[in-house]
ZAMARGU-4260 file (C-alpha; in steps of 0.2 Angstrom, whole numbers, plus 5000, padded with zeros to 4 digits):
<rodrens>
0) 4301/4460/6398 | 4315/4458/6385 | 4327/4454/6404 | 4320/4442/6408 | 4322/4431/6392
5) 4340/4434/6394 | 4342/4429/6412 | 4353/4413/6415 | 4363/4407/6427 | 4379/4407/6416
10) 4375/4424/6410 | 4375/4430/6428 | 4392/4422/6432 | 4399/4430/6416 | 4390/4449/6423
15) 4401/4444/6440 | 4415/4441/6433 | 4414/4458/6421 | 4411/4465/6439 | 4428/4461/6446
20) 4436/4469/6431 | 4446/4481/6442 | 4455/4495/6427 | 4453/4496/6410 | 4469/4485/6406
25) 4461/4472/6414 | 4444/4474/6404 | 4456/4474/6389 | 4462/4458/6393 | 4447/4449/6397
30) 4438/4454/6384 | 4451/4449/6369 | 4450/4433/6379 | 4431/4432/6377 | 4425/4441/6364
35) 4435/4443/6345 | 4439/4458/6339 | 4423/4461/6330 | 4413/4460/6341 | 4421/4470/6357
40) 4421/4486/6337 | 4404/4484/6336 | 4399/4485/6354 | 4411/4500/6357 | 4401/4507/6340
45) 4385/4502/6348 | 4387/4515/6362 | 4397/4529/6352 | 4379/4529/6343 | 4371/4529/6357
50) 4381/4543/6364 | 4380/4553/6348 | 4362/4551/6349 | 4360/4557/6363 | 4367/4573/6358
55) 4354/4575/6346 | 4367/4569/6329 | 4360/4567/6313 | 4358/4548/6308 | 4370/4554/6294
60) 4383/4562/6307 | 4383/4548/6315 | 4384/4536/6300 | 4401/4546/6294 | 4409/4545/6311
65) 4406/4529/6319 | 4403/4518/6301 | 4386/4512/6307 | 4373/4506/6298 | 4358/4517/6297
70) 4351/4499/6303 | 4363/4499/6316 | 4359/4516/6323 | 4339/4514/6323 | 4342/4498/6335
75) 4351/4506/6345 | 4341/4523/6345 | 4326/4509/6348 | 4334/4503/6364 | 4340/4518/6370
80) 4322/4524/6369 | 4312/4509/6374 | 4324/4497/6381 | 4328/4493/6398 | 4338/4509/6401
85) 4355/4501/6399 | 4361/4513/6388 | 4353/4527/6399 | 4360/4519/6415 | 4378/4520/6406
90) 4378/4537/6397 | 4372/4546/6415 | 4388/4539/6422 | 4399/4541/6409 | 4394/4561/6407
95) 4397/4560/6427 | 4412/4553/6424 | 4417/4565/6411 | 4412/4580/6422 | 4424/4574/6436
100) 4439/4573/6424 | 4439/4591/6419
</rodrens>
């Protein structure tokens, strides 16, 4: 499995320390610390596709709204499909979330 190639211990310690990220300011920091610019786009664009998939968007919907690659948005319709249900684990509580806020 596609996990278990990815397993490490430093990996884990950086999921713990992801984990005791306690509000969004905090994430905000971290992450400009540890990641560029770029990269924290593109993983936000990576699940704005994801969610826009989801809800049954055109590849060129999503395309127009995000900036994705049409390359971009068959990985990640890929993953969501036949990944490790990371994207599905996430989208479930987002929409949870989201139905709590209204």
């Amino acid at each position: 499995m596609e996990l278990q190639k990815m397993e490490d211990p430093a990996i884990d310690r950086l999921f713990e320390a992801i984990l005791l990220l306690k509000t969004k300011d905090e994430c905000y920091r971290f992450f400009e610390d540890i990641c560029t610019i770029a990269e924290i786009k593109a993983m936000a664009q990576r699940l704005q596709v994801a969610e826009m998939l989801q809800a049954g968007y055109t590849y060129g919907d999503i395309a127009e709204k995000t900036g994705a690659s049409t390359a971009t948005i068959s990985r990640v319709k890929r993953f969501l499909n036949y990944g490790a249900d990371g994207y599905k684990i996430i989208l479930e509580r987002l929409k949870e979330k989201d139905k709590k806020n209204e």
